[in-house]
Backbone as CSV, one residue per row, in Angstrom:
resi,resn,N_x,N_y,N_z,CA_x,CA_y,CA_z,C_x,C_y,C_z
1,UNK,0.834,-1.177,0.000,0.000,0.000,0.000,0.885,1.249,0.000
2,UNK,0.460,2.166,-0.851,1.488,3.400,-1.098,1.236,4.688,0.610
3,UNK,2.310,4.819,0.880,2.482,5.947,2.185,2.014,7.037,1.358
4,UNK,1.065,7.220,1.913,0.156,8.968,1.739,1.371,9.927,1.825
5,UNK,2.368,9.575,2.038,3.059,10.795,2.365,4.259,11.120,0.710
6,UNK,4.149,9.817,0.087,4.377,9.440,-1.290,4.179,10.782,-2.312
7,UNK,2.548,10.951,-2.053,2.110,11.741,-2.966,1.795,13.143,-2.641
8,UNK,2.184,13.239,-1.716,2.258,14.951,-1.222,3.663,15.052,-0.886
9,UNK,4.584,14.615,-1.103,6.013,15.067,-0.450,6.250,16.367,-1.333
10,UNK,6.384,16.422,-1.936,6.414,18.471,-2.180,5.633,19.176,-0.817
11,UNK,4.816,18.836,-0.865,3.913,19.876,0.259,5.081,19.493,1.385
12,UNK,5.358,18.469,1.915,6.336,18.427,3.161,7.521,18.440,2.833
13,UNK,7.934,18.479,1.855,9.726,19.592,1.296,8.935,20.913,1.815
14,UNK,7.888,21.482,1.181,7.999,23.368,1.463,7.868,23.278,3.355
15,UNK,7.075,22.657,3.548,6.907,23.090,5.056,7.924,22.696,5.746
16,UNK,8.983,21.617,5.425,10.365,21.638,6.079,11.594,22.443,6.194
17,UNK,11.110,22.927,4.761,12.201,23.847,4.076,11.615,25.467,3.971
18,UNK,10.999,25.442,4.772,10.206,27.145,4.171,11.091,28.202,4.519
19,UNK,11.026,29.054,3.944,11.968,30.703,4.153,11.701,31.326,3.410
20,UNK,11.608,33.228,3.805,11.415,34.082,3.279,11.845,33.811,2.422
21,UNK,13.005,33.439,1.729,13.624,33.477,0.257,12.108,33.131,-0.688
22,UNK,11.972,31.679,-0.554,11.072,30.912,-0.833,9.492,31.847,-1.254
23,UNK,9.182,32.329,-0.232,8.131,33.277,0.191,8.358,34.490,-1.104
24,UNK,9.299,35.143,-1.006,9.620,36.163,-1.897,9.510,35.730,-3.306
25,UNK,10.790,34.411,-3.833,9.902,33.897,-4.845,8.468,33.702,-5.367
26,UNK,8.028,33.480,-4.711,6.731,33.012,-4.939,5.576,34.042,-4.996
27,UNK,5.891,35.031,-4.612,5.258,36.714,-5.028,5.803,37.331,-6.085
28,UNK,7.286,37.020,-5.885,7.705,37.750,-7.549,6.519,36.740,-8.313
29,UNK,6.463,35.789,-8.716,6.003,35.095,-9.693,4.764,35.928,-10.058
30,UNK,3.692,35.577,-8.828,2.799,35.799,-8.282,1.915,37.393,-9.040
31,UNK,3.220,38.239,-8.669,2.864,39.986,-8.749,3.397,40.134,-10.678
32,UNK,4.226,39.114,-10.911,4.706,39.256,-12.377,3.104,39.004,-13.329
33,UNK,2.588,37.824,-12.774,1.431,37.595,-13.608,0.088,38.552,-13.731
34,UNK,0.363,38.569,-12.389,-0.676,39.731,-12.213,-0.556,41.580,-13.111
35,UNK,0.970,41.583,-13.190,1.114,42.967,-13.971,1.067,42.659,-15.221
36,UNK,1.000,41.309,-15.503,0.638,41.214,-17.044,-0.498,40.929,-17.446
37,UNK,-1.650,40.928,-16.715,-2.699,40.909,-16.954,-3.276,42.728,-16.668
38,UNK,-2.719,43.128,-16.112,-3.299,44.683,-15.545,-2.523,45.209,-17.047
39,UNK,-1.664,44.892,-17.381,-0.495,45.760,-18.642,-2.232,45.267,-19.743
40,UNK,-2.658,44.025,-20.194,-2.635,43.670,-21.307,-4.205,44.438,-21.327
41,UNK,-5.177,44.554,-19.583,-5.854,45.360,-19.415,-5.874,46.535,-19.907
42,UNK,-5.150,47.469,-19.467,-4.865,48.726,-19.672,-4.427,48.877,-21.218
43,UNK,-4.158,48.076,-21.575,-3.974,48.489,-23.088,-5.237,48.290,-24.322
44,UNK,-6.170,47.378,-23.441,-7.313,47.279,-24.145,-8.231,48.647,-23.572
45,UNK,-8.041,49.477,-22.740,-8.744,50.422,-22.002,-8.226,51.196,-22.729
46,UNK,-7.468,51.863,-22.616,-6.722,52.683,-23.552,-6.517,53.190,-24.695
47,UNK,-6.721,51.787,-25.649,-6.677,51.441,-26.955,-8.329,51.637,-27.700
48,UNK,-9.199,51.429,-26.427,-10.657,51.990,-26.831,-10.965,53.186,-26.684
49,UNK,-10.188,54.074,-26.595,-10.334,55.742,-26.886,-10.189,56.561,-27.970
50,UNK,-9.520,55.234,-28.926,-9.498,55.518,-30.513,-10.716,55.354,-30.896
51,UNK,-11.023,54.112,-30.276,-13.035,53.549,-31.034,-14.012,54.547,-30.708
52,UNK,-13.978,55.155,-29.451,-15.191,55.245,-28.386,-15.372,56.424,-28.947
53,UNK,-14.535,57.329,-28.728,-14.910,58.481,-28.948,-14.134,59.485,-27.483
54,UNK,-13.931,60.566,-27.840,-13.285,61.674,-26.520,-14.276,61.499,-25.179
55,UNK,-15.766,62.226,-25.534,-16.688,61.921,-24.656,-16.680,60.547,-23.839
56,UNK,-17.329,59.538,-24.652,-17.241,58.209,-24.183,-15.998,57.799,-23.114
57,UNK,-14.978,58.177,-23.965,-13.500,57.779,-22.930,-13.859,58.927,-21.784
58,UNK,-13.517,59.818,-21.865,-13.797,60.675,-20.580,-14.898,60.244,-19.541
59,UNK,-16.315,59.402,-20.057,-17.138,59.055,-19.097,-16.362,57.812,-18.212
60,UNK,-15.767,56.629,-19.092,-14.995,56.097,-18.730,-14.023,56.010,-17.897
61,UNK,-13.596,57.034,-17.741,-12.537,57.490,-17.143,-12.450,57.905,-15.769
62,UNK,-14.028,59.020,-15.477,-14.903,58.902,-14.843,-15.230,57.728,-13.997
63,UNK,-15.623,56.916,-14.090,-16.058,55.708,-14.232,-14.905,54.865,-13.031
64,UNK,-13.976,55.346,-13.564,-12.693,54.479,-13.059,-12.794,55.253,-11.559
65,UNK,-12.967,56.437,-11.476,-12.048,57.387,-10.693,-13.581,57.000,-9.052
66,UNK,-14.551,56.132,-9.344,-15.411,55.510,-8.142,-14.944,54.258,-7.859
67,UNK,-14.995,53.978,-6.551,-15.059,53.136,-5.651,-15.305,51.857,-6.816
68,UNK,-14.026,50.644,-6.864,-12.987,50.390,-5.928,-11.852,50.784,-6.444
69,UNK,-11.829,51.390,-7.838,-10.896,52.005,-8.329,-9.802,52.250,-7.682
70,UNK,-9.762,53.523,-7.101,-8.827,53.979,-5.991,-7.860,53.571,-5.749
71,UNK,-8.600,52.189,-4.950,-8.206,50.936,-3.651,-7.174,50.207,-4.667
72,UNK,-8.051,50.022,-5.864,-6.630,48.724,-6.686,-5.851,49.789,-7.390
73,UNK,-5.861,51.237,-7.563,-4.780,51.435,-7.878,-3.698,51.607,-7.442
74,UNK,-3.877,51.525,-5.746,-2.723,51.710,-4.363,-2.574,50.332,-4.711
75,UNK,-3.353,49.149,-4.746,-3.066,47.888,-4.800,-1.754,47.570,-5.870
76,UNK,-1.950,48.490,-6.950,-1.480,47.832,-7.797,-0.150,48.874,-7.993
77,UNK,0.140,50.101,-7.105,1.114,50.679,-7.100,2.013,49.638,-6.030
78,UNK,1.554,48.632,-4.597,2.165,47.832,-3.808,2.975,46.968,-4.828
79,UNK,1.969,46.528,-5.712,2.643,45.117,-6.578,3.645,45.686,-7.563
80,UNK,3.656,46.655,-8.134,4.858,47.181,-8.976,5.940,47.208,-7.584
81,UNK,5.301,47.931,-6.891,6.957,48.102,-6.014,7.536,46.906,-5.431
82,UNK,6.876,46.206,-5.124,7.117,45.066,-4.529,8.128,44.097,-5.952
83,UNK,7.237,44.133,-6.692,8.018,43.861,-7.766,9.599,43.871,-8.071
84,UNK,9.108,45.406,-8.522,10.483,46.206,-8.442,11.601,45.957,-7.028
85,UNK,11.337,45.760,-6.096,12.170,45.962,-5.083,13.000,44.248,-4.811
86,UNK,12.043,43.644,-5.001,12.475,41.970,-5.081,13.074,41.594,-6.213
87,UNK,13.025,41.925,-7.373,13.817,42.401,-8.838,15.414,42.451,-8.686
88,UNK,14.913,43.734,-7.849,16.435,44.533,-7.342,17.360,43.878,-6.557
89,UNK,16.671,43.223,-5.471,17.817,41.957,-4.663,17.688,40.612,-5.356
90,UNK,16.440,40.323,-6.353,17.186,38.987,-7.175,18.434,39.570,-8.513
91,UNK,18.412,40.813,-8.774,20.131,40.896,-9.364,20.671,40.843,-8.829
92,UNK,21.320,41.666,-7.371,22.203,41.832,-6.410,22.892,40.212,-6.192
93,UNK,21.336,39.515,-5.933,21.706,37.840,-5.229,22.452,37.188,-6.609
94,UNK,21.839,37.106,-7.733,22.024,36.328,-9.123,23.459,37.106,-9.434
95,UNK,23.428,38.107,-9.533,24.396,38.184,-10.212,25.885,38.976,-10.308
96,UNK,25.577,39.366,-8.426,26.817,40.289,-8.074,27.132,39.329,-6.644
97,UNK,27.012,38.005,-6.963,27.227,36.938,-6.228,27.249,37.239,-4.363
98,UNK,25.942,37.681,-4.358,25.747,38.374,-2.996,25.021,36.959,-2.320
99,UNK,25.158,35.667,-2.423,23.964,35.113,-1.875,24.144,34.969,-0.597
100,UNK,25.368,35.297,-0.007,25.599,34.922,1.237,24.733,36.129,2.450
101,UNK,24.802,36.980,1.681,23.645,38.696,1.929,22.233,38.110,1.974
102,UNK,22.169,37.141,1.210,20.357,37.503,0.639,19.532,37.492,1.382
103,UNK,19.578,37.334,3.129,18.077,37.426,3.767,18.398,39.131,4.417
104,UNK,19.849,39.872,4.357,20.075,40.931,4.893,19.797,41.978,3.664
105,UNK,19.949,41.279,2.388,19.332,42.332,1.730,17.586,42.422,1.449
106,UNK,17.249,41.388,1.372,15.577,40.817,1.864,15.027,42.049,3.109
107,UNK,15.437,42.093,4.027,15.049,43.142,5.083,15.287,44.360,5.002
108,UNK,16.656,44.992,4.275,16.642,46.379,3.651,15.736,46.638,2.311
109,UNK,15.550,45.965,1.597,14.537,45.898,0.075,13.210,45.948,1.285
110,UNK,12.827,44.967,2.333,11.635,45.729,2.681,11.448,46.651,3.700
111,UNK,12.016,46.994,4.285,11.761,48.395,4.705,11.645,49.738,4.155
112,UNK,12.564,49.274,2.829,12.696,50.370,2.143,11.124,50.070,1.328
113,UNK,10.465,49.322,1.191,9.129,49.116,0.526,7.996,49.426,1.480
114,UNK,8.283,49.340,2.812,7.159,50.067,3.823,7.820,51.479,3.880
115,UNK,8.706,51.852,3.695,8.828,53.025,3.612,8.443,54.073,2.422
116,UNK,8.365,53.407,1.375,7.919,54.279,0.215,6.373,53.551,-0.106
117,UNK,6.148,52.623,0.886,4.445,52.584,0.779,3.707,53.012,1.562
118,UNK,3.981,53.627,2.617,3.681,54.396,3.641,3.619,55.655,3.042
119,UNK,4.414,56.406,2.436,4.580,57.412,1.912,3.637,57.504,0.547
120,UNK,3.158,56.540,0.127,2.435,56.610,-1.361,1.182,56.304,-0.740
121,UNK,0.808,55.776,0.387,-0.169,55.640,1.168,-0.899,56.986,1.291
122,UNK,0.176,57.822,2.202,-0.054,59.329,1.976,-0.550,60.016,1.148
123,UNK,0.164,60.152,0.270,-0.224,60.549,-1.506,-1.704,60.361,-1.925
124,UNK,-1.889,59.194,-1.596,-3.213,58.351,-1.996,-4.148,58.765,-0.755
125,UNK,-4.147,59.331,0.194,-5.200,59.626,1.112,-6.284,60.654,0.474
126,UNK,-5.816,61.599,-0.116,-6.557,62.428,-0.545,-8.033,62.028,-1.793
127,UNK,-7.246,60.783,-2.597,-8.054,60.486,-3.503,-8.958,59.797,-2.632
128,UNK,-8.698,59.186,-1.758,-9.287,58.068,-0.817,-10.647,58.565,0.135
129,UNK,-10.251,59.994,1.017,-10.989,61.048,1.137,-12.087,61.620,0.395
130,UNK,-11.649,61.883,-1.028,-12.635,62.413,-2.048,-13.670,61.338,-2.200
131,UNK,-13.763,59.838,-1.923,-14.710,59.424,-2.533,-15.864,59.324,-1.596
């Protein structure tokens, strides 16, 4: 009889082996797919302002600027940065042979990401206010 544990051993490699590294991977991936679906979005939004008409796009536009709008565009300013910032220490790690750094640069990449999301947080209060 086959050990149940046969056919899930991946699941008990990650939970033996888990670490931020791991974790971070798995959001880059994660936030990559996701900006390519918001990119391929926005270009069909965009690209219908040739069809629609000035008016039309402007109602549109409109449109965007209510509730939950707002919310996913802070959302989706987190996932670029986050992006971007995990980007930045997978070159450092890959390829300026820092791996022995990589959970000390992991903790400066995020602070420095609560720090400029805190601050874009800010930024974004006002639109947040208006609605």
């Amino acid at each position: 009889m086959d050990n149940p544990k046969n056919k899930f051993n991946f699941w008990f490699d990650i939970q033996h082996n888990f670490s931020l590294e791991m974790l971070a991977f798995f959001f880059q991936r994660v936030t990559g797919i996701l900006l390519v679906f918001y990119l391929f979005l926005h270009l069909f939004v965009i690209g219908t302002a040739a069809t629609i008409g000035k008016e039309a796009f402007d109602k549109l536009m409109e449109f965007f600027e209510k509730p939950p709008f707002p919310y996913l565009e802070f959302l989706l300013l987190v996932g670029v940065l986050y992006h971007l910032l995990n980007g930045i220490r997978i070159v450092l790690v890959d390829f300026f042979a820092m791996s022995k750094a990589q959970k000390d640069i992991l903790w400066v990449i995020a602070v420095i990401g609560v720090v400029v999301g805190i601050i874009s947080l800010y930024m974004f209060l006002p639109k947040f206010q208006g609605i």
